[in-house]
C-alpha positions in Angstrom: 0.0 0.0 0.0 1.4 3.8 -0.9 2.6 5.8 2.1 0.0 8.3 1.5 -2.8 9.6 -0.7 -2.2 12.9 -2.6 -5.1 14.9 -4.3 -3.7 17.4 -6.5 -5.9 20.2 -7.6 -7.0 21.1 -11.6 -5.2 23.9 -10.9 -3.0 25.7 -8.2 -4.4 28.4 -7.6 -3.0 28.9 -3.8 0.2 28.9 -1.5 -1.9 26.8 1.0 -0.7 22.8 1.5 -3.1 20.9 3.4 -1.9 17.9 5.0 -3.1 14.8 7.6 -0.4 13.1 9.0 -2.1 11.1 12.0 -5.9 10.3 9.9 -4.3 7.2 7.9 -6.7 4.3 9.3 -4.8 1.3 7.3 -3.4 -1.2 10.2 -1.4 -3.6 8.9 -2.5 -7.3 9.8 0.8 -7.5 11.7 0.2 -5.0 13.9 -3.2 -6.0 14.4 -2.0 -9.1 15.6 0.7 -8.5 17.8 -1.2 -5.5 19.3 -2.3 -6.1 23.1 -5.1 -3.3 22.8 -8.1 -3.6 20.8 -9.0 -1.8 17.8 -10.7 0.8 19.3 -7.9 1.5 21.7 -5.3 1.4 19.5 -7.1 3.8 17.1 -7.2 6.2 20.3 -4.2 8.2 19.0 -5.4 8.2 15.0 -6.9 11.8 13.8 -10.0 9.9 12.7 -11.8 11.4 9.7 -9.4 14.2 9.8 -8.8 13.9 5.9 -12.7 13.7 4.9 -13.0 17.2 6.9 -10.7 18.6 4.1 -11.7 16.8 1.0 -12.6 19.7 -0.9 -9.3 21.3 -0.5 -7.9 20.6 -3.9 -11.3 21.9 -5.6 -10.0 25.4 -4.4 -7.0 25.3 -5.6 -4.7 23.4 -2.8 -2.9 20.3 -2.4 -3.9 17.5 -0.1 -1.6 15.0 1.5 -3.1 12.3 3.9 -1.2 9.6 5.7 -2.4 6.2 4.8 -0.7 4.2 7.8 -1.6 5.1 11.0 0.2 7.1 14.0 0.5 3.6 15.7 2.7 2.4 13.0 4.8 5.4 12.5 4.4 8.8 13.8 5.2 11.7 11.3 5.0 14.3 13.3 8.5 13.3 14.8 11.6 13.4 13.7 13.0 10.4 12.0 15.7 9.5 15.0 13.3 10.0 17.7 13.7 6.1 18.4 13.0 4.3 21.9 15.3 2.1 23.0 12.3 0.9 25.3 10.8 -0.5 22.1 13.5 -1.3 19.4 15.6 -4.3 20.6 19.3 -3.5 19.5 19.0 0.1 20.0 21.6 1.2 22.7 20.1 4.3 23.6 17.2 6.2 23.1 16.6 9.6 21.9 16.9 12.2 24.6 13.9 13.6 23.9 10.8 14.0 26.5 7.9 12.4 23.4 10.4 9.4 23.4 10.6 9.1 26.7 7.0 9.3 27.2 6.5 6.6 24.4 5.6 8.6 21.8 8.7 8.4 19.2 8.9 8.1 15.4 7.5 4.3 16.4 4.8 4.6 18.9 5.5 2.4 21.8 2.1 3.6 23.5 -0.9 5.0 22.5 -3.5 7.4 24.1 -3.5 7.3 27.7 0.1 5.9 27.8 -1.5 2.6 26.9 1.2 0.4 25.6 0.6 -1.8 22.1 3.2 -4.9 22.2 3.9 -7.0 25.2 8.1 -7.2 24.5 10.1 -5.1 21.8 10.4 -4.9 17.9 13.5 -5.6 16.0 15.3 -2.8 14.8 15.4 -3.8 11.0 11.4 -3.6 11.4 11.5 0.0 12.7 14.3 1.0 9.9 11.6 -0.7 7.1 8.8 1.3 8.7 11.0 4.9 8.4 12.3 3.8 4.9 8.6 2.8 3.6 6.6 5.2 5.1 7.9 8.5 7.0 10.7 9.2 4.3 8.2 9.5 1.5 5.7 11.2 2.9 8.3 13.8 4.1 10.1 14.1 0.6 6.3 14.3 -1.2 5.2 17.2 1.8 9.2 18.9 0.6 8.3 19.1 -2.5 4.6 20.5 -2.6 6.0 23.0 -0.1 9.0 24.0 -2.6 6.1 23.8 -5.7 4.1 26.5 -4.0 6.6 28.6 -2.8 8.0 28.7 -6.4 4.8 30.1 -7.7 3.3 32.4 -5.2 7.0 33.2 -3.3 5.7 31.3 -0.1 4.0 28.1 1.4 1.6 27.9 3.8 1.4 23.9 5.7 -1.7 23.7 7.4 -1.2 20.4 9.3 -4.0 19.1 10.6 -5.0 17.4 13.6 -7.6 16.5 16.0 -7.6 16.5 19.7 -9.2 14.1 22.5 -11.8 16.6 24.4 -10.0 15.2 27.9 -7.5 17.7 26.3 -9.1 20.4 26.6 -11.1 20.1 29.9 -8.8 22.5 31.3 -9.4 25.0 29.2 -11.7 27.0 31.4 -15.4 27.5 30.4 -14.9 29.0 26.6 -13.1 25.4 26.1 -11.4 26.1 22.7 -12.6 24.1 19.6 -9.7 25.2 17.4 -5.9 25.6 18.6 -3.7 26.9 16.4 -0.1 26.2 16.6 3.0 28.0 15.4 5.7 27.2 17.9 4.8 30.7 19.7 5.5 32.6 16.7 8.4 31.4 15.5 7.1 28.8 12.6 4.7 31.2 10.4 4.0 34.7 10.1 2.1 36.3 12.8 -0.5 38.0 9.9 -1.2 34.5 8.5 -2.0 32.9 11.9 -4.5 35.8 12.8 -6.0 35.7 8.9 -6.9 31.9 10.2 -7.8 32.5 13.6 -10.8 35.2 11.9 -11.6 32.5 9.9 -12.5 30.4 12.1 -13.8 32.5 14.4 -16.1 33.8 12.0 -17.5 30.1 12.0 -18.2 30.5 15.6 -15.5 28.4 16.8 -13.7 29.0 20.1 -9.9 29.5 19.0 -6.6 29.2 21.3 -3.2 29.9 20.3 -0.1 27.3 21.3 -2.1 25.9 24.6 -2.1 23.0 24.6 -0.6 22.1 21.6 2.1 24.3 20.1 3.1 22.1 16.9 5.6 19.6 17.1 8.3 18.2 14.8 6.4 19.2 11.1 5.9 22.9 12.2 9.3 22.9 13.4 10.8 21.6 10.0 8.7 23.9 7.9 8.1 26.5 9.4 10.6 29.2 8.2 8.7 32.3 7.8 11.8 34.8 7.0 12.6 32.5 4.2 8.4 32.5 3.2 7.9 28.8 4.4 5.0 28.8 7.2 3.7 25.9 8.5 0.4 26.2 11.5 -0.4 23.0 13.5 -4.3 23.0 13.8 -6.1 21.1 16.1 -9.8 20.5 16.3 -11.7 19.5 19.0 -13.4 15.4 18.4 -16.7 16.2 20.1 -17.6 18.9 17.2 -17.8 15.9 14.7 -17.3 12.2 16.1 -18.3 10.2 18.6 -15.1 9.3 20.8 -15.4 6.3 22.4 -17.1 4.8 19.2 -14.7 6.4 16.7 -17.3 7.2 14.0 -19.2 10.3 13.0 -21.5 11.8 14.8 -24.8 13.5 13.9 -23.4 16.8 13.6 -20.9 15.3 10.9 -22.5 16.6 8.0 -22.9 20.0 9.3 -19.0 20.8 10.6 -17.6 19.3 6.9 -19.5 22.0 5.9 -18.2 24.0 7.7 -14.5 23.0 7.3 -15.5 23.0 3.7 -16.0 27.1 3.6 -12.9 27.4 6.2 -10.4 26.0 3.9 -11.7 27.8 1.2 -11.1 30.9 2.9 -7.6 29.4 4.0 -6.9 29.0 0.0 -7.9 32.3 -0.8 -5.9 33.7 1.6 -2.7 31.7 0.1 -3.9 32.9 -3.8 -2.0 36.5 -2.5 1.0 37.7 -0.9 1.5 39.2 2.3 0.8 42.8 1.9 4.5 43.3 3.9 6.3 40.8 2.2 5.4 42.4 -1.3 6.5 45.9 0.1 
């Protein structure tokens, strides 16, 4: 099976790059298999659905790149050493980082709820294959729709996609935000384009939080590189507006928020079609 599903548009008519790196729903049968969780818990951690919210994308002008695998298998929102040495048999030592250490590397020793999916560990040739067949050409296919639309509007704009457990956000206080938009506190996209998309969605009537609490991980931090005209804005939306969570299927109100994702990313396109009035100044 391909590492991921591309829908290119007629036309480009936009900067924007939509991506879904966590809604591929493909488990392979030997995961399935040596997987101590069921499949609804260890679909916990996948962005279900994610990629059906932005199906009309390309018919405004913009790209569309959806992870086929799931998160479970490989993660692409990390960084392809982020290996676990808790996980990988022959690895002598982990990566330093806290996601690894928490079980949540490149391959996924846990899933949501730190609930872990083998019994023992994996070999390391298996985790290499995994990298080589499916994080290292989504990457090079995400490079290289960034570098298209750059070269033909003089910037990029990633909008990587997520969706986020309401536990998450039951913290929040009582205007519990629906959307949070992240761009590494300002430092992965430029600070215009974030609050173009925060009106957006605003004008929706969506509740919309900045960096808290989720800032963008390892794809915003690769991309994002707003004095060279590269931006890339993690945004996460809340399950409950769309999906029943402990079933992991739509919910009534399905039809309705596709809708309305539907109009958001056609504002999001339009809002790539032109240059920053600053940067063409």
């Amino acid at each position: 099976m391909p590492p991921f599903r591309l829908v290119r548009p007629k036309a480009l008519r936009t900067a924007a790059v939509f991506a879904s790196p966590h809604s591929g729903a493909q488990y392979p049968h030997s995961l399935q298999e040596r997987a101590v969780l069921d499949m609804l818990r260890l679909r916990s951690s996948e962005d279900a659905f994610v990629d059906e919210l932005l199906a009309d994308a390309p018919r405004f002008g913009a790209p569309l790149l959806c992870a086929q695998y799931p998160r479970a298998w490989v993660d692409l929102n990390r960084a392809e050493d982020e290996l676990d040495s808790a996980l990988i048999a022959g690895l002598d030592r982990a990566h330093p980082g806290p996601r690894v250490a928490a079980g949540l590397g490149v391959i996924p020793r846990v899933v949501s709820g730190a609930r872990a999916i083998y019994r023992g560990k994996i070999p390391m040739i298996e985790a290499e294959a995994r990298i080589n067949h499916v994080w290292r050409p989504y990457h090079a296919q995400l490079e290289a729709l960034m570098a298209e639309a750059h070269g033909a509007f003089g910037q990029a704009i990633l909008l990587d996609m997520h969706s986020m457990p309401s536990e998450a956000l039951a913290a929040s206080g009582p205007r519990r935000a629906e959307i949070v938009l992240g761009d590494r506190y300002g430092t992965s996209a430029d600070r215009e384009i974030v609050r173009e998309i925060e009106l957006i969605f605003e004008g929706e009537g969506l509740n919309v939080a900045r960096n808290s609490p989720f800032a963008g991980a390892y794809i915003t931090q690769r991309y994002g590189h707003p004095r060279e005209g590269y931006h890339a804005i993690q945004i996460e939306i809340d399950r409950a507006l769309y999906m029943d969570q402990h079933r992991i299927a739509p919910n009534e109100n399905f039809n309705a928020f596709a809708a309305l994702m539907s109009r958001a990313a056609r504002q999001i396109a339009d809002l790539g079609a032109h240059p920053l009035r600053h940067a063409a100044e």
